[in-house]
Every structure is written in structure tokens, then in C-alpha cells.
N, C-alpha and C positions, 0 to 999 in steps of 0.2 A: 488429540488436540488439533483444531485446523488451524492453518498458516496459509494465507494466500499471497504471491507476488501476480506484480502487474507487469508484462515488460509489451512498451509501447514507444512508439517513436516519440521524440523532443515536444513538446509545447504542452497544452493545459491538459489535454483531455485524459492522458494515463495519470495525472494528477489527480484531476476530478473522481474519474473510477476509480480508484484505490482507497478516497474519502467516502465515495457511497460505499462499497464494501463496509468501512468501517462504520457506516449508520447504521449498516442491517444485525451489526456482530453486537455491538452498546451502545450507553450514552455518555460512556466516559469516553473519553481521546486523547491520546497524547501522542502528537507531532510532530515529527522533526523532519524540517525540510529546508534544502538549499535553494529552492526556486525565491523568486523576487516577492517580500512580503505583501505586494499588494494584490499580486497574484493571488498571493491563498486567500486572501481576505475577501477577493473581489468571488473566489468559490466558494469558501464557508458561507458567504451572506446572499448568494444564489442559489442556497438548499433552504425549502421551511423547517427544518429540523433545527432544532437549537439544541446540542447536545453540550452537558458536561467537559470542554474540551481545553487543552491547552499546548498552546503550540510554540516551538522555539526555530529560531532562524538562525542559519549557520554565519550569520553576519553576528550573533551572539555568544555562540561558544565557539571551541577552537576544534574544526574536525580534525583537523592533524592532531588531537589528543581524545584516542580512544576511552581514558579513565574517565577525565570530566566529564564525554556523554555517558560513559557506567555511571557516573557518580548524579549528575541529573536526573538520567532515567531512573533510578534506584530511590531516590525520593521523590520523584514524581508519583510514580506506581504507590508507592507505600502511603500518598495522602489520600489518594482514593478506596471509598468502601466500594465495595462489588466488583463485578464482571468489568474489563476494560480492553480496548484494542490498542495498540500500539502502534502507531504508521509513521514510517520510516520511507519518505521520498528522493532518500539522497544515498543510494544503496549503490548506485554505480559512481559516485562521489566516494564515497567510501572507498571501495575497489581501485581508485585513481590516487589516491592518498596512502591508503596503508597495504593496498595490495591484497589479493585473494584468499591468501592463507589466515591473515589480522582479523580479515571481514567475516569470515564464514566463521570462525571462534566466537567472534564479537554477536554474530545472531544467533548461531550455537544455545549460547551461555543467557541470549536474551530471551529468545522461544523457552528453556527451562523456569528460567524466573515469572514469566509471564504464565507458564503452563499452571507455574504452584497459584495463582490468581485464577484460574479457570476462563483466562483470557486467552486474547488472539492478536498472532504480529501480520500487518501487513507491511508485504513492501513495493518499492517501483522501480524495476532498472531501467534503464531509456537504451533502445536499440541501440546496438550497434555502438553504444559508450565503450565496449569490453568486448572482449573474444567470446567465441560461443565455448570454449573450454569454461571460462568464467562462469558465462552463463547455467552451462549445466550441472555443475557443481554445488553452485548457488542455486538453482531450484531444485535440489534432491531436499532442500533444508523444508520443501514448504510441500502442503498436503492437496493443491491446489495450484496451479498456474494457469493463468490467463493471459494470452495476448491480443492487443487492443492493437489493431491497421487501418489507417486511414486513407481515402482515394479520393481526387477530384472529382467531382461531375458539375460542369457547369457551374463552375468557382465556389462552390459549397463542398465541403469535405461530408462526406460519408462514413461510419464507423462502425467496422463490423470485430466482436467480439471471438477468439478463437478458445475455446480449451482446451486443454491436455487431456482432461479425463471426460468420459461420457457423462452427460445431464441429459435424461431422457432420451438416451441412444443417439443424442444431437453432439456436434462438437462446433457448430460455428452457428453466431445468432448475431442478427440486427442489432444497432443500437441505435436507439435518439437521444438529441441534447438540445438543450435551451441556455442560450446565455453559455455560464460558464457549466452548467449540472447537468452532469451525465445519467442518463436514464438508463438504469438496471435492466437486461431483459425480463421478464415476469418468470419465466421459468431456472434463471439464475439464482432470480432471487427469493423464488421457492426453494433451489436447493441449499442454498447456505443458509437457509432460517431451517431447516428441518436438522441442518448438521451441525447448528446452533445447541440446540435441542437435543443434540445427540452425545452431547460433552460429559 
């Protein structure tokens, strides 16, 4: 089963990539993010994809109670037929709340559930929110990690994508974005459609 986390610095764009990931994996979604809902709104309706999705805002349930997101996520999943991704933007939220040990059980037990669907969790930790003890613990959970860096040049940020594992012997690729929609590298996004496909 793949699992991909994002870990990027603070603002929209490790958002946004973590939402194209999940366009490329279905056309179900289900969402759960701490950022400002207009935020995600103003990025869901900056993709032409109109997927299946449904998204909840931690201005809605209580993240200091792990069951209610079980209890959410648990009937969300079950009212969709097919293949579904799961994105989870608020993974270092988590980690601040209930601490390391709560959080990695809690995706644990979610990547299983999701697995018996023949879906995929993504998630986002935002640099530098956590120790990198956290960090690396937290990404042994996931079959894929990407980090997403950003640099000035001439008051326009640049984004350049890093991987952990080799895509065509490459581990670092460009990216472009428009508005709020992050543009996938072409070869990125040749490999998770073929490991789509490999489920």
C-alpha cells in the first residue's frame, strides 16, 4: 500500500501538494485540516478537478479527542464506494496535542483501515513544528516522503521538490504553481500513477 507525507514549511503550498497527490491517488477525499477554511477553499476551487471530496475543519471537531476523529473518519470512509485517499493536513497539530506515541497509533490503525479499502493516506507536517526525532518516526509510517523548500528570488518564491526515494534515478525536481495549485512534476506524477496501478 502507498502512503505519502508532505513535510514543508508553514503557508499554502505543502497544502496544496499534498491535495494534488491526492488527485492523482482518486476522486474520493477526505480531509481533515487545521489551516483557515478559506484557505482550502480558495485551493480546492484553484484545481479543474472536481473530485468526490469532503472536508472537515478542526474549528469543527475537537482534535484534543482522538476518538471523535476515529469516529468521523470511520463513517466517512464507509459512505464511499471505491478507492479513496485520506489527507490529513494537521499531522503536526496532532503531535502538539496528543504527543508522538497517540499520533503514530492513530495513523497506524488509519493506513490499516484505509489499506482494507485499497486506498491511500496522505499526510503534511510543517517543518520544523516537531523534533526531527518526531519526524523520523513519523515517516517510517509512510512508503513515500517528499519535501517541499521554498526560496526567494526576486520576491517570488521558487519550489523545488526533494525525495527520499529515487524517481528515475532523480531525487530533487522543479516545481511550478499558479494561484493557489501546485503543479506536480511530470515525472512524479508518472510515478505514483504507475504505483497507483501497482496496488
Amino acid at each position: 500500500m502507498r502512503n505519502y507525507l508532505v513535510i514543508a514549511e508553514s503557508g499554502f503550498s505543502g497544502v496544496s501538494f499534498g491535495y494534488t497527490i491526492c488527485l492523482e491517488l482518486s476522486e474520493n477525499i477526505i480531509w481533515f485540516f487545521s489551516e483557515n477554511p478559506l484557505t482550502i477553499r480558495r485551493i480546492i476551487e484553484s484545481y479543474n478537478s472536481k473530485p468526490n471530496i469532503q472536508t472537515f475543519s478542526s474549528r469543527n471537531f475537537n482534535i484534543a479527542n482522538l476518538n471523535e476523529i476515529n469516529i468521523i473518519l470511520s463513517k466517512t470512509i464507509d459512505s464511499y464506494r471505491g478507492d479513496i485517499s485520506v489527507y490529513l493536513s494537521l499531522i503536526s497539530e496532532l503531535i502538539l496535542v496528543h504527543g508522538l506515541e497517540k499520533t503514530y497509533l492513530f495513523l497506524s490503525n488509519l493506513m490499516n483501515k484505509v489499506e482494507g479499502r485499497e486506498g491511500s493516506v496522505v499526510c503534511l507536517m510543517i517543518k520544523d513544528a516537531q523534533s526531527m526525532r518526531d519526524i523520523v518516526l513519523i515517516s517510517r509510517l509512510f512508503s513515500d516522503v517528499f519535501h517541499l523548500e521554498s526560496e526567494f528570488n526576486d520576491d517570488k518564491p521558487s519550489l523545488r521538490l526533494k525525495s527520499e526515494m529515487p524517481i528515475n534515478e532523480k531525487f530533487i525536481f522543479e516545481v511550478g504553481y499558479s494561484d493557489y495549485e501546485i503543479h506536480m512534476p511530470g515525472e512524479v506524477r508518472h510515478y505514483i500513477s504507475q504505483l497507483k496501478k501497482q496496488k
